[in-house]
C-alpha positions, 0 to 999 in steps of 0.5 A, spaced: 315 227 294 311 224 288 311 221 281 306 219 277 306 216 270 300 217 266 299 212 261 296 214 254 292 209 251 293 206 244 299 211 242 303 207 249 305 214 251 308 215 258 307 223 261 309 224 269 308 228 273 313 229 279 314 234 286 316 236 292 313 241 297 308 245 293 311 245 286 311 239 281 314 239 274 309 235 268 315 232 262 311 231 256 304 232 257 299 230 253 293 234 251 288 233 255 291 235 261 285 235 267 289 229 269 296 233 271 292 239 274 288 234 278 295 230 281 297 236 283 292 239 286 291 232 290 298 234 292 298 240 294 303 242 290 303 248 283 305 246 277 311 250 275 316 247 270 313 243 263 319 238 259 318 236 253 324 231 251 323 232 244 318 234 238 314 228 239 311 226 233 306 221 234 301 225 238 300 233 240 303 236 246 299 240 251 305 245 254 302 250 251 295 250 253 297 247 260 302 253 261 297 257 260 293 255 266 298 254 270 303 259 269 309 254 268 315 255 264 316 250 259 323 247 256 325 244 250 332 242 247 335 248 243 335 244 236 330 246 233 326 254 233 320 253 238 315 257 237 313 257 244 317 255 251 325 257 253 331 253 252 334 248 257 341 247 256 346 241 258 346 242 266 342 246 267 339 245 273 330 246 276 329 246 283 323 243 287 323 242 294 329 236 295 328 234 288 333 237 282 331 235 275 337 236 270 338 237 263 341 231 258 342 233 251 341 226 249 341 227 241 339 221 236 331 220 236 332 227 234 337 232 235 334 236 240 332 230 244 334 231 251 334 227 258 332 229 265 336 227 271 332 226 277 336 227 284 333 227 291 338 231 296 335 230 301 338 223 301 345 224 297 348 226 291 348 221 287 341 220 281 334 217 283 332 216 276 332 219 269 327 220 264 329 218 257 324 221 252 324 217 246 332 215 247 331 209 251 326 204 252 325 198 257 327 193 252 329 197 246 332 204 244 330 210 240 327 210 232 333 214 229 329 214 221 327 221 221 332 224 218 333 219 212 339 223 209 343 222 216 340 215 218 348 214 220 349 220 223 343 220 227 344 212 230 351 215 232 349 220 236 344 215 239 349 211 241 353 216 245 348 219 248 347 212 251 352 209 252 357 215 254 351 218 258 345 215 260 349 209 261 354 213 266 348 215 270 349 208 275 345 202 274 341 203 280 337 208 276 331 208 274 328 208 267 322 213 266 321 212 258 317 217 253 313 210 251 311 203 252 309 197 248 305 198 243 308 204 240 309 207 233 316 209 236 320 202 238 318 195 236 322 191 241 319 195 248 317 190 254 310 190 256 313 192 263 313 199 264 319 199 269 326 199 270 333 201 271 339 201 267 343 196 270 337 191 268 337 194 261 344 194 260 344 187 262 338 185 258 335 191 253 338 187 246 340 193 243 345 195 249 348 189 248 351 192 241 356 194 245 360 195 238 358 203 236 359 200 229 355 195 230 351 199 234 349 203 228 350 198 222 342 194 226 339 202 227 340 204 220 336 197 217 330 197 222 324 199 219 319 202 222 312 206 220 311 213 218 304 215 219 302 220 214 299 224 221 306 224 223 307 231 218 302 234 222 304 232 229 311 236 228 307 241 225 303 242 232 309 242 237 313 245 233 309 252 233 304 250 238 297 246 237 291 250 235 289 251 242 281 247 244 281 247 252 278 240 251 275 237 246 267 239 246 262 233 247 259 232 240 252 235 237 247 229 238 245 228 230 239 225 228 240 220 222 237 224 216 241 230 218 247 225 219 246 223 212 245 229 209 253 231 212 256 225 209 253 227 202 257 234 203 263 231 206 262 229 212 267 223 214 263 216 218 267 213 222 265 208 226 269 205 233 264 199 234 267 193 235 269 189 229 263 184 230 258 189 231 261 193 224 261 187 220 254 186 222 251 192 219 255 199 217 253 205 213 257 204 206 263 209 205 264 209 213 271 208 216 271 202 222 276 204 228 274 200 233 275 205 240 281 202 241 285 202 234 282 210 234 289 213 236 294 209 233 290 208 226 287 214 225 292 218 223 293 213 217 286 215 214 282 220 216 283 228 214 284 233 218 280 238 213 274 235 213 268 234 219 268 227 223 261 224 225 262 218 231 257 212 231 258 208 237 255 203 241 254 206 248 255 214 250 260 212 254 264 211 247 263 219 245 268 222 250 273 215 249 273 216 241 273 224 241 279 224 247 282 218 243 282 224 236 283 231 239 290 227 242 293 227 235 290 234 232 283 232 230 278 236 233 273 237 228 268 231 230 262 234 228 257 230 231 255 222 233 249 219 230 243 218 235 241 210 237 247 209 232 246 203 226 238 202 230 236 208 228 239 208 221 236 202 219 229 204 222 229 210 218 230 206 212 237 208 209 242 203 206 247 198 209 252 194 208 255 187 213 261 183 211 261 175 211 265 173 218 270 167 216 273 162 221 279 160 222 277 153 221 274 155 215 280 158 211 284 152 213 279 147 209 280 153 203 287 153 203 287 145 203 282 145 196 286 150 193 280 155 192 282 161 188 281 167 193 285 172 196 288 171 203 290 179 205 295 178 211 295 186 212 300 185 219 307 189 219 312 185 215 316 184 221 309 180 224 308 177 216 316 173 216 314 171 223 309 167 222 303 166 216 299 162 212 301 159 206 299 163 200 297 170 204 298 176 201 301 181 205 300 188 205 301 193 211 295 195 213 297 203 214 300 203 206 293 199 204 289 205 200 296 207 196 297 199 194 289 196 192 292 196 185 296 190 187 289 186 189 285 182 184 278 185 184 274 179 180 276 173 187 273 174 193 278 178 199 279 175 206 282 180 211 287 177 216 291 180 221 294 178 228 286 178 232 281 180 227 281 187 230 286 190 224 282 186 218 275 189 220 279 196 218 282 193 212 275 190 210 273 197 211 276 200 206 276 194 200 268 196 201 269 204 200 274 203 195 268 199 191 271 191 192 265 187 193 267 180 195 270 182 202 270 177 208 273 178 214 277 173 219 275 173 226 281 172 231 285 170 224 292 168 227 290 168 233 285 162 231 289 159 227 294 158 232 289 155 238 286 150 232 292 148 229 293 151 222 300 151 217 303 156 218 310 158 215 316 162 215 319 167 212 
């Protein structure tokens, strides 16, 4: 018998893959799904069943394509009309070898929502585990703001899910959730990825609403982002992802032909890290540093146009292009050769950004200089902690709300560490703001160096 939970950077999503006596069962694969095949394979088992817990909305799913070269079945919930896969119902049963994995309907994230109970009977009766998709989570619960119009009906029916169902399970039960910390579908999650129910019912604060009322009442006031990709996400795993294999390795462009496909549209997105794109940049381009590509570039990047990488290694190339494919872009047309050296050799325009220490903005708040400290953090980030004047902006709503900057004073772009800035500071300067700094380690900085900072 095994389980093994595949981490999916950036966008924290957990899949698993679980088996026993030759036959495994992958619940929420990711798109890229050489890792299942590889598990099982090791295993020696075949992939014979696929669970999807819900229509994910942060990221494509890959039943469709890993079904297709396992001939496993895949199941959802019967809520929604999939285009593709067979309905589970509550109780239904799926046997592999001594394990047994059985249907929960656990509606609230959304209405087909479902759970998976995990047996081992080769032991006793009672459940070994359960996976809870995106009802519950180490430290938190499910989002229930997707239906804006059913925000209370939704909150309730979460909380029967979990309370009346989940819950009952046993406290010894261990907690396999659809994500970690870090993702866009909770904002209260442990950096620890392991649990069981007691201790979630003992600690996890929203279990501690024991009141339905109650319950409900703190779900419909919390806000949570809406990407704009989301639409395509639900889109996908609803009728099925266009079908990739896997994403190819991006053309080697030459940096004439790179600039000839910015001029007819194609889009620069630039993964480097924040530094070395404050450094130089070709002007227009995006700056995502790799690791802010899953969660980031659904807010900005079309899915209609060509995608060209630059990078600083080529070990970035395959990361970037994963990172991409995994939320549905797959027009990455190519990466630009020997990145911003070869740009620059060949005489092509650049632009840099002013880094500005912490030090240095603690001494122009004290002088009271006029410019603009844009704090482009969540609003939750912002009332927890910020320097006295910022301007707050989410960094996601950015390029709807650039009216509200004052052009004519200089632009310093601030968030938790610097890394979110530099995206914002990318997209002040391909919106035409000229007077653009960027504040490197930003609240972090200002923390160790001792700079005011308010509340509220």
């Amino acid at each position: 018998m095994f389980l093994q939970k595949i981490k999916s950077q950036g966008i924290s999503h957990l899949s698993y893959i679980v088996g026993d006596k030759g036959s495994a069962a992958v619940i929420d694969p990711r798109r890229d799904y050489d890792i299942y095949l590889e598990t099982a394979h090791r295993q020696g088992a075949r992939i014979t069943h696929i669970f999807e817990t819900h229509r994910n909305e942060d990221y494509v799913i890959g039943s469709t394509e890993l079904a297709g070269l396992t001939g496993a079945r895949i199941y959802h919930g019967a809520e929604l009309p999939f285009a593709y896969g067979t309905v589970t119902n509550e109780g239904d049963t799926y046997q592999l070898g001594n394990i047994i994995l059985k249907t929960l309907k656990t509606p609230g994230h959304t209405f087909e929502s479902i759970s998976l109970i995990l047996y081992d009977t080769g032991f006793g009766s009672d459940p070994v585990a359960v996976f809870t998709g995106d009802a519950l989570f180490i430290g938190d619960v499910g989002r229930t703001d997707f239906f804006p119009d059913q925000k209370e009906k939704m909150a309730g029916l979460l909380y029967e899910s979990i309370f009346k169902k989940i819950l009952p399970l046993g406290d010894h039960v261990i907690v396999y959730p659809a994500h970690g910390a870090g993702s866009i579908c909770g904002s209260g999650m442990a950096d620890r990825e392991f649990s069981t129910l007691g201790y979630e019912r003992l600690n996890n604060p929203m279990l501690r609403l024991t009141s339905r009322d109650e319950f409900i009442q703190v779900k419909i006031k919390e806000k949570h982002a809406m990407p704009p990709y989301f639409a395509k996400m639900e889109e996908y795993n609803l009728n099925g992802a266009p079908i990739i294999s896997r994403p190819d390795f991006p053309a080697l462009m030459i940096a004439e032909d790179f600039a000839e496909a910015l001029r007819t549209g194609m889009q620069a997105l630039d993964v480097r890290s924040a530094e070395a794109f404050a450094g130089a940049f070709i002007p227009g381009s995006w700056s995502l540093p790799l690791n802010m590509v899953p969660l980031y570039a659904g807010w900005f990047l079309s899915y209609d146009l060509d995608i060209g990488l630059i990078v600083s290694s080529l070990d970035d190339i395959d990361r970037a292009t994963r990172f991409l494919s995994r939320i549905g872009y797959d027009r990455v047309k190519g990466h630009l050769y020997q990145g911003m050296n070869e740009w620059a050799v060949k005489g092509h325009d650049f632009d840099c950004i002013r880094a500005v220490f912490a030090g240095e903005i603690q001494q122009k708040i004290r002088d009271k200089e006029k410019f603009t400290l844009l704090d482009i953090r969540s609003e939750e980030e912002f009332v927890q902690g910020h320097l006295p004047g910022a301007q707050n902006i989410f960094l996601g709503e950015l390029e709807q709300r650039l009216d509200q900057i004052r052009p004519e004073r200089p632009i310093i772009t601030f968030c938790g560490s610097g890394q979110r800035a530099i995206i914002a500071a990318s997209i002040l300067k391909k919106h035409g703001f000229s007077q653009v700094e960027n504040c490197f380690g930003s609240m972090q900085a200002c923390s160790a160096v001792g700079c005011e900072i308010v509340k509220g």
